[in-house]
N, C-alpha and C positions, 0 to 999 in steps of 0.2 A: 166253181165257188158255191156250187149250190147241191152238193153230195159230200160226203166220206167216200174214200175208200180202202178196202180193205186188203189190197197189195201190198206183199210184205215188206216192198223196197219203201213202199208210201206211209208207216206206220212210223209213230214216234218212239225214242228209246225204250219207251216201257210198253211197247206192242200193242199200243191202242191205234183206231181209226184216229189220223192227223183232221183238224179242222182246216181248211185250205187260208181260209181267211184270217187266220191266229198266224198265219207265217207270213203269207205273200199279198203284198198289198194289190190296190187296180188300177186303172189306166185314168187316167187326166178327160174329161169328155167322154161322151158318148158314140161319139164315130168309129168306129171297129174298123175301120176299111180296111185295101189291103197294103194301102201309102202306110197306113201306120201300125197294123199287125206285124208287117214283116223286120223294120225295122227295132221295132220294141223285142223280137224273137231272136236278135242276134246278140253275140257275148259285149260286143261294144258298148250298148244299148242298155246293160243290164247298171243299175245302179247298188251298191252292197252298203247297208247302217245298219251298227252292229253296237249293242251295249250288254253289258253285264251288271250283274248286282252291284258288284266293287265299284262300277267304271265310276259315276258320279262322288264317289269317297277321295279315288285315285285322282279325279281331276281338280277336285276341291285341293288336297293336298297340294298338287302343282300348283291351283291358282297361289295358295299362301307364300310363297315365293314369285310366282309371276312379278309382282307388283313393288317387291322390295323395293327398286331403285327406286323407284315414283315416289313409293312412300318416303325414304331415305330424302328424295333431295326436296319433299315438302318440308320435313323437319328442320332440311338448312336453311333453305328461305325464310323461314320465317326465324331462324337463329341468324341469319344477315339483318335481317330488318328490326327485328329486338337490338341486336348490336349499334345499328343508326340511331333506332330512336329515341334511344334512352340518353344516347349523345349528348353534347351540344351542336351548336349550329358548325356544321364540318368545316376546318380552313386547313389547308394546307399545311400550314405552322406549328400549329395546336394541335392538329388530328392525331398525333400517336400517345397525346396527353388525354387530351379531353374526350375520347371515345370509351365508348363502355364493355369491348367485346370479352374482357374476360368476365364483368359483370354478368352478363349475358348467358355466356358459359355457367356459371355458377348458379344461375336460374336454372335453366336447361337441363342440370345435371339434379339440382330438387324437384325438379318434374319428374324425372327419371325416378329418381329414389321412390317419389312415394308410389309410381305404381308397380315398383317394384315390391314396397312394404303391400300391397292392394294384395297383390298375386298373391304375397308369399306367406299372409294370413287368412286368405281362403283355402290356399293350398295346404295349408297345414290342419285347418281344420276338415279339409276332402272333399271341398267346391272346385271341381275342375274346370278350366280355363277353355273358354273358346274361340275358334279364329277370327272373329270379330272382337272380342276383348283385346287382344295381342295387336292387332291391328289399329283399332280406331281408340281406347282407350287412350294411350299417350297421344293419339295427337288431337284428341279433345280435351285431357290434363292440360297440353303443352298450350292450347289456345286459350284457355281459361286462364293456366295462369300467369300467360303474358298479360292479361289485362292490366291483374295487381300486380306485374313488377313494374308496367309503365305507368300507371297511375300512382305510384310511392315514389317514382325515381321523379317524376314530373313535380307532385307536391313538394318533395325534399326541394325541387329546386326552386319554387316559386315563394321559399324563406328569407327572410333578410340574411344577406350573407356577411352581414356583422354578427349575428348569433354563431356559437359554436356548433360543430357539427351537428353533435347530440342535441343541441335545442332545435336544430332544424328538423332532425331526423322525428322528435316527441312532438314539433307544434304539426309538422307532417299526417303522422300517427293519428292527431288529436281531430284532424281536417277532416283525412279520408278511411281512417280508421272503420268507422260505425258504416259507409257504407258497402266497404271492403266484406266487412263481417256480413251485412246485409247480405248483402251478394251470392258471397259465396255458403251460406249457411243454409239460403234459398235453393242453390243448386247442388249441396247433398239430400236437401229433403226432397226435391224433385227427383232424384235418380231414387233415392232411400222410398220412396211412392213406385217407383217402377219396378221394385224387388217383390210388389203383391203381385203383378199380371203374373196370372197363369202359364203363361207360354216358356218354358224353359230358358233359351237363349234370352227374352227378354229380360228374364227375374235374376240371370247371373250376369249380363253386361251389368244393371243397373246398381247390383253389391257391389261389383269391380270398382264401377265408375262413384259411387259413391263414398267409398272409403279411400279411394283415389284422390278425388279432389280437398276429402276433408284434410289428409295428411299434407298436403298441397297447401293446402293453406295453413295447417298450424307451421308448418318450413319456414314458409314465403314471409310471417307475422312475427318469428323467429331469425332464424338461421340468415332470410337474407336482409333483414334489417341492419342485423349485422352486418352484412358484407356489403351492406350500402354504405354502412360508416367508413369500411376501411376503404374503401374504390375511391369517397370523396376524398378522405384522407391523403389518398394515393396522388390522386390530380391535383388537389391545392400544396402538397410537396411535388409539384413537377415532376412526376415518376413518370415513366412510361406505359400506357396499356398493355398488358400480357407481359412485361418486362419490369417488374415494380423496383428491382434491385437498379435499373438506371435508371440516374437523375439526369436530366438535364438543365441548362441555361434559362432563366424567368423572365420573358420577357413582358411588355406590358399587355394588360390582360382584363384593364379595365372598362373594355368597350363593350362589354354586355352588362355590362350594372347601368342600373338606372336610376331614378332619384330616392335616396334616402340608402344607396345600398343596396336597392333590392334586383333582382335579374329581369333584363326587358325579358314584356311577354314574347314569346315567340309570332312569326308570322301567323300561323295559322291561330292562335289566342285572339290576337287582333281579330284576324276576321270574324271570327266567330260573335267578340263583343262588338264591333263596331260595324259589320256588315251584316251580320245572318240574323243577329239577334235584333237589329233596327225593321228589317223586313219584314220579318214575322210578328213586327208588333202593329204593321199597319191593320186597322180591322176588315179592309176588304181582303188582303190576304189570309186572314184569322178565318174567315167566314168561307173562302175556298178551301182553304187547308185542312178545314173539318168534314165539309160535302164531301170533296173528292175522299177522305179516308174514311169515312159512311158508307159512301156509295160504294167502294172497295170491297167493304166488311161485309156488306148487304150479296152482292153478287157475289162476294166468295162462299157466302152461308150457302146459295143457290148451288155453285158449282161443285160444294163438298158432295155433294148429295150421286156426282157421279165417278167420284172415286170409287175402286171396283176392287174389292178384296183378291188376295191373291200374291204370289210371287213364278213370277215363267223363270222357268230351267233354262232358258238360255240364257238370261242376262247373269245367273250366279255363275254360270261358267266361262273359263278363259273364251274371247273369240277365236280362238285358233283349234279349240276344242275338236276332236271328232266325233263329238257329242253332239254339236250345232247341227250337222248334217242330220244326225240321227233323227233328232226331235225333229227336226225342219218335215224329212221325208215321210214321219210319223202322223206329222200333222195334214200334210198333204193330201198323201196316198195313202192310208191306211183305212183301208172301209170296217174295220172291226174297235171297238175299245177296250180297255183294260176287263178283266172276264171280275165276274160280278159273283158273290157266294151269298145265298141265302141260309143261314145255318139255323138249325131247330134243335131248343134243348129238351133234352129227358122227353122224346117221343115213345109213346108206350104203343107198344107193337102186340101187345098181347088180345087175343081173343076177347077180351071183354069190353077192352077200348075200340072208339070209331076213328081216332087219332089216324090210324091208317087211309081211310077216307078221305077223311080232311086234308091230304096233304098228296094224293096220288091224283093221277090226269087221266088215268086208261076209264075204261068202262065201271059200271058201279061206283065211280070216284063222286063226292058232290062235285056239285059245281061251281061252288064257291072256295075251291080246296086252294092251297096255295100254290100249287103248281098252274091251276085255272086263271087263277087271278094274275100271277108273273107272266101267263101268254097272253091275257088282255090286254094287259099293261105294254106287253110287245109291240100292241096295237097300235099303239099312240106313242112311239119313240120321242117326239120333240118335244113332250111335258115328261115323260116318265125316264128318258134316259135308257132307257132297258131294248135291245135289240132285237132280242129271239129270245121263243119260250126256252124253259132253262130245262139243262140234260139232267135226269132224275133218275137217280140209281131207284129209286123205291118202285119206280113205274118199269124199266128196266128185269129189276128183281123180281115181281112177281109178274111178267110175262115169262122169265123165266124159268121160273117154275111151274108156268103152266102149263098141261097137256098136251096142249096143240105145239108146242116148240118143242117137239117130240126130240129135236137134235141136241137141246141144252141139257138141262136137268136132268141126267142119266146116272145111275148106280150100276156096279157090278154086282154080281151075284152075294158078295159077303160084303152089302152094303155101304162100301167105298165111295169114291167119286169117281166117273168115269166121262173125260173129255169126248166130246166131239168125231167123229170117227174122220176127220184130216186132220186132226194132232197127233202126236206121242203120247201112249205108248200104240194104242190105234193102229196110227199111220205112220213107217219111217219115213223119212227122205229120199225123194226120188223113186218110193213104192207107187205101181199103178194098180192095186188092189186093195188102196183103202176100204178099210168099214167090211170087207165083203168074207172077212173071218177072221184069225188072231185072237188076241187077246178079247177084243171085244163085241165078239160075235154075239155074247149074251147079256150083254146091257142091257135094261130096264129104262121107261121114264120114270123120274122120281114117283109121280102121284098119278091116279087116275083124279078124275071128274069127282067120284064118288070121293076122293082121301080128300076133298078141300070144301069150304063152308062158302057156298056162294064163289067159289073161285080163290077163296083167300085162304092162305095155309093158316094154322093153328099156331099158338103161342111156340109148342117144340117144334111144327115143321120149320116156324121161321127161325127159331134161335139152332136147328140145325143145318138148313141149307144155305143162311147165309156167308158163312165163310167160303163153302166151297164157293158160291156166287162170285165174292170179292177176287178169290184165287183162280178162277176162272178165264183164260185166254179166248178172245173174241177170234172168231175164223171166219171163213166163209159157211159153213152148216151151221153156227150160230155165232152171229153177230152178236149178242147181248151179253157175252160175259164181261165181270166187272173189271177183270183186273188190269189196273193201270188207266183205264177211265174212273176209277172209282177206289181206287185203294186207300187214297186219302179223304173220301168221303164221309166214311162213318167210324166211329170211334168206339171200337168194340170192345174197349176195357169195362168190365160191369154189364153187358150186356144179357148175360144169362139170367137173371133178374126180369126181364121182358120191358125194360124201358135203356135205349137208347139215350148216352146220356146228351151224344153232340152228333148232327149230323149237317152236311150241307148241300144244296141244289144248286148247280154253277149254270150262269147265263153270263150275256158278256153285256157293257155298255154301249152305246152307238158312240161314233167317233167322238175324241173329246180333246177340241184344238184350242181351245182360250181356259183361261185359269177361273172364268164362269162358270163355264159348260162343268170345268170339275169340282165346284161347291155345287152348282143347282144341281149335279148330279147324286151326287152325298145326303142333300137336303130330300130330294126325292126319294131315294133308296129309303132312308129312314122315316119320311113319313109312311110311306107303304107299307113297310114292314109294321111298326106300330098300328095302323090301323087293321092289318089283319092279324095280327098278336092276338089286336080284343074282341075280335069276330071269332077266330077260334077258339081264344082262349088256350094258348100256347105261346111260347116266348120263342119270338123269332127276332133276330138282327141281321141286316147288313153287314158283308166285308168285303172291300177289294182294298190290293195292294196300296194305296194313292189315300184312303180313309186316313191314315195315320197323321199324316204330313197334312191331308186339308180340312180334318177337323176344326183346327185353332179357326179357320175362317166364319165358322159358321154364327158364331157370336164377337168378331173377332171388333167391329161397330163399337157394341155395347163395353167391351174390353179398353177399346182406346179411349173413348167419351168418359168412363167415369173414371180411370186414371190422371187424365186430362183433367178434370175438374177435382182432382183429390191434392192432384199438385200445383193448380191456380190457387186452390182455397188455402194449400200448405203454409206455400210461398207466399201467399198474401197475410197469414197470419204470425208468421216469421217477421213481416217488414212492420207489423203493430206490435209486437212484442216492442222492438226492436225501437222504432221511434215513439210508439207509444200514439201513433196518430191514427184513424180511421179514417180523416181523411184522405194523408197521403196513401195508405194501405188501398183503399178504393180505386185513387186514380191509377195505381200502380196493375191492380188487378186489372181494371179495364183494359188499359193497353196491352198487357199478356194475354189475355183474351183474344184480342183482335189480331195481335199478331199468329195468335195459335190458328184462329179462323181464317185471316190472308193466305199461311201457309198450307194448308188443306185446299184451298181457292188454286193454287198454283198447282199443286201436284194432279188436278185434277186438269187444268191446263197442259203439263208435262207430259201425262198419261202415268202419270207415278202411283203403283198400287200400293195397296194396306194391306203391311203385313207386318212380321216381327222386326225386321230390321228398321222399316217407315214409324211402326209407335215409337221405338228406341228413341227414332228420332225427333219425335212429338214429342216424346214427355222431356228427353234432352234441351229441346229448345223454349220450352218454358224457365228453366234453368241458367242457358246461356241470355234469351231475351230478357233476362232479370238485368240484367250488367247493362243494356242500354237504355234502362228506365230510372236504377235505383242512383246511380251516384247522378244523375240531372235532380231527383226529385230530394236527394238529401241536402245537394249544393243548395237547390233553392230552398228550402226551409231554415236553412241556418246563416241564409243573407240577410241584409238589413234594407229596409225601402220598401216601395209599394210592390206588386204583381212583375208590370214591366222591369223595374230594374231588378228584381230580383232574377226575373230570367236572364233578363242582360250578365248579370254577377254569374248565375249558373252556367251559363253559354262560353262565358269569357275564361271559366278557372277551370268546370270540366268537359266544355265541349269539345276543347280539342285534346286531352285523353281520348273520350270517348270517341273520336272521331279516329285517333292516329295510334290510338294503343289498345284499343275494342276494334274496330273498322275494320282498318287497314292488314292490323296484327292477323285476323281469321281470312281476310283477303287474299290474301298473299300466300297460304299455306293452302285455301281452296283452288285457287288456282289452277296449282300445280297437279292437282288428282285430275281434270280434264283430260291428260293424258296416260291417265291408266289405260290397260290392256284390257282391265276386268270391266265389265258391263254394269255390275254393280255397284262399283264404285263411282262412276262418272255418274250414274241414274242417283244413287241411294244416299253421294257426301259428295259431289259435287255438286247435282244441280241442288238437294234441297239443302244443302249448308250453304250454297251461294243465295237459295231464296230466302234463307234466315238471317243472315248477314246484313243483306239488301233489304231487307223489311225491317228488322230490328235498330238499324242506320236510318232508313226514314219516320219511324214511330218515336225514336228518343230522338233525333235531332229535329224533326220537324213537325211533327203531331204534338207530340208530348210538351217543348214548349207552349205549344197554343194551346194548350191546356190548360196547363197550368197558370198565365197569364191573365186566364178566362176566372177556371175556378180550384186555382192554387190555394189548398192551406195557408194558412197565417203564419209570421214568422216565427219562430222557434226562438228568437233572441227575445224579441217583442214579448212574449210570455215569458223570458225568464226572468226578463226587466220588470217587467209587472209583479212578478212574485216577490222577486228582491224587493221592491220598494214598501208592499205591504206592510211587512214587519218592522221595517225601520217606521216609517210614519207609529204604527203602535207603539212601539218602544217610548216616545218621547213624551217627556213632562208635558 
């Protein structure tokens, strides 16, 4: 591990000396013995990970299929459970009347539509679609817009069933309308906010996703208003569900109405008015109910702070991957990191500039030169990242054509290039009289002592030997030729001119096993590089292969934080257009705050990092957490009574929506992804769509009343009584 060699069985395809440690990892411990040399030396023993450029493209593609079924039989789950709940209360008798499943169907299939219309107007515009769009797209359309088809089909049903359909359907409209609209007008300007981040994937899920749901909703305000009419139509003519051409026998049907007409509330209505909502009015529970989700929001602020930017390769890949292996053994046993390139632009190489100086390591070089400063830096691997000083064709190059490497830098008689005397044409194969006459018995070295300026060739000697340099085969008589250690080094288009326009010095990084090690390693690279930019005064940059991909990290904080705050501020300015209130706008922002801050508290609990798929889901769940804030805090503004009963009225008419048609409805469809195959699905939309759900569930059902109880806006009827009466009082004699 700690030479080249220059055997030719040991040499890489382009015939340079192999690094040992770019190939073959090392042993676990330090004990060498012979219990574990000899074992480790047999074929048994031997472990093989193997990847390719394509390999992670090729498994990504698999995974997009892995996971179908899982995804498939979330979308049915939660198309059974929309089928139930839009119901009535199930009886044997009545169930093939009174259920709602082609209703249902008919949702399902407008969720469909519009992210079909999503797709198929970016794609025509020439925003290409990606596997996360295709994927999680409809089954966060299909979660959102079960909300508002249980929340319309629930109002339609909480009408007097003396009014006609259409008055149900309009006084419906008129209830939950404004904060349907709310809602969901909040959650295309929160995805319509995630179309600024930077980050590619991010800026096109959140186009997809927001023109997705907006179409979603003009259907849902539309199309299925409509086909709420005919469904009820369908069941109060005794038709059959999914069979509307059978009628059947009418039997009595009067035992869900209740007095005046109107439909009892259902069980869980009750409890929510006469159980959930009396609890929560006690003020020792008011005064816990707020500490504990204080103290919540306080220590989650604490715990954001160790969310750890980043996404690991294995969790994007299938587990069955033979990828897992690869990265696993990579990370283990691989004593070298990804190789590192320090590139320098437009270096002038000409006799007049010191630019050669400043950048070579052999003798005469300063010692501040960049190649000086990259083997300092070698010094200190655990801040700098950097392994070993870096292999430098320029240092290389003019040893080569120095005098004393009397075997390199050789010309024939009419000034040509003449290899090595154990190369061709020199030396054939299998001759034992190399060098000793042939062809190149009259070779010359390039230059005396006297032909170079301190050691250093002149503007022509360098613009003429160094291609023979690059074309140059490394041997045993001289190791330092470039070619193939160095061919892609320097970019010799325009070079004749005496300024090189791009060149680079390759070193490698120390091992690099957490998705830390490779941003602090990126961070480090580039600070280095800049601060000797401005020491020389030349433009150098960092590149390894892994820069591309973890760039987005390095501000990626500042990325998510003001998104985050562009879609609180959005949404919260949406919901005062909208009702026209600052107060209610306020309390509403608060709780989306807190719940954005719990959520970050958890993931950092879970070990869940920031990254594009994680904002996706931050700024997404500003959007979805609107829907368990907004129809509590509209219910309660447009009731009549003090604070308390007003919650009670809001608890009783949309608590159990929000409970059975928000809750349950995303519940049920989260579930099911626990059993995905992919890692990132059960880390990225299971656990944190289950941690949103569950937060968003206790902030509108239980925070948010005590809120509002506390320090609820004034009612909205109250004020418009008030107004009404003004005028009349002036009017009169």
């Amino acid at each position: 591990f700690q030479h080249y060699t220059s055997a030719d069985n040991c040499r890489s395809a382009f015939k340079a000396p192999l690094e040992p440690s770019t190939a073959l990892g090392g042993f676990s411990g330090n004990n060498y013995s012979e219990n574990e040399l000899l074992p480790m030396a047999q074929s048994q023993s031997l472990t093989l990970s193997f990847s390719s450029e394509s390999s992670i493209e090729e498994e990504l593609k698999r995974e997009s299929t892995a996971d179908a079924i899982t995804i498939v039989i979330s979308y049915l789950v939660m198309f059974a459970y929309i089928s139930l709940t839009l119901g009535d209360t199930p009886r044997l008798s009545t169930f093939y009347v009174s259920s709602k499943v082609l209703l249902g169907l008919t949702g399902v299939v407008l969720v469909m539509l519009s992210v079909l219309g999503s797709v198929g107007f970016f794609s025509a515009i020439g925003v290409k679609s990606t596997l996360i769009i295709m994927e999680v797209i409809p089954f966060l359309v299909l979660a959102v817009g079960v909300d508002n088809m249980c929340i319309l089909v629930h109002a339609v049903k909480r009408q007097p069933l003396e009014l006609p359909i259409e008055g149900r359907v309009s006084n419906a409209l008129v209830e939950v309308g404004p904060s349907i609209t709310l809602a969901s007008l909040s959650e295309v300007l929160a995805f319509a906010v995630g179309s600024f981040i930077p980050m590619p994937a991010c800026r096109v899920f959140s186009m997809f996703a927001a023109l997705a749901v907006l179409l979603d909703f003009l259907l849902q305000v539309t199309a299925f208003v409509a086909l709420i009419v005919f469904d009820f139509l369908r069941a109060e003519d005794r038709r059959v569900d999914c069979f509307p051409c059978l009628k059947i026998s009418s039997p009595n049907t009067d035992s869900d109405k209740g007095i005046g007409g109107v439909r009892r509330p259902g069980l869980l209505a009750r409890y929510m008015k006469e159980v959930h909502a009396p609890i929560l009015g006690i003020w020792v529970v008011k005064i816990v109910v707020i500490a504990i989700f204080a103290a919540i929001t306080v220590a989650s602020i604490a715990l954001a702070t160790r969310v750890e930017p980043g996404l690991e390769q294995q969790i994007v890949l299938p587990r069955d991957s033979y990828l897992q292996g690869y990265f696993k053994n990579v990370s283990e046993y691989l004593r070298i990191g990804p190789p590192l390139y320090f590139v320098v632009k437009n270096y002038n190489y000409s006799s007049e500039s010191n630019q050669t100086n400043q950048l070579c390591s052999i003798s005469q070089c300063d010692s501040n030169s960049l190649l000086n400063e990259i083997a300092r830096e070698s010094l200190r691997p655990e801040s700098s990242h950097i392994a070993k000083p870096a292999a430098s064709w320029l240092d290389d190059f003019l040893v080569w054509v120095s005098p004393e490497a009397f075997g390199c830098c050789r010309k024939f008689t009419n000034a040509t290039y003449c290899p090595p005397d154990d190369q061709p044409p020199c030396c054939s194969s299998g001759s034992g009289s190399c060098g000793l006459g042939g062809l190149c018995k009259d070779c010359t070295t390039c230059f005396r002592h006297a032909d170079l300026n301190n050691d250093r060739p002149s503007t022509m000697q360098f613009k003429e030997k160094l291609p023979w340099f690059l074309s140059a085969l490394p041997s045993a008589d001289c190791a330092k030729g470039g070619h193939g250690a160095y061919t892609g080094s320097v970019e010799l288009q325009g070079y004749e001119n005496g300024v090189i326009q791009a060149s680079s010095f390759r070193t490698y990084h120390t091992p690099l096993n957490k998705q830390r090690d490779f941003v602090d390693s990126l961070r480090a690279a580039r600070e280095f590089s800049s601060r000797v930019s401005k020491s020389l005064k030349m433009e150098i940059f960092p590149y390894s292969v892994f820069y591309m991909f973890f760039e987005q990290y390095l501000d990626i904080w500042r990325t998510a934080l003001i998104n985050l705050a562009i879609a609180i501020g959005a949404v919260s300015l949406v919901c005062f257009v909208i009702t026209w209130s600052l107060w209610s706008s306020g309390i509403i922002m608060l709780v989306l705050a807190m719940i954005v801050i719990d959520l970050l508290g958890v993931m950092a609990i879970l070990d869940i990092q920031l990254n594009a798929v994680s904002v996706v889901n931050l700024v997404m769940s500003v959007g979805i957490a609107v829907e368990f804030c907004v129809h509590i805090t509209h219910a309660f503004t447009v009731s009549i009574g003090d604070r308390e009963q007003r919650v009670k009225e809001a608890l009783g008419t949309m608590g159990a929506s929000v409970f059975s048609g928000i809750t349950l409805t995303k519940l049920v469809g989260v579930i099911v992804l626990c059993f995905s195959r992919t890692e990132v699905f059960v880390v990225y939309y299971f656990q944190m769509y289950l941690a949103l759900v569950l937060l968003g569930f206790l902030h509108g059902l239980v925070f948010l009343p005590v809120v509002l109880s506390i320090f609820g806006p004034p009612s909205r009827c109250k004020l418009v009584e008030k107004q009404e009466d003004r005028p009349s009082v002036s009017l009169r004699p």
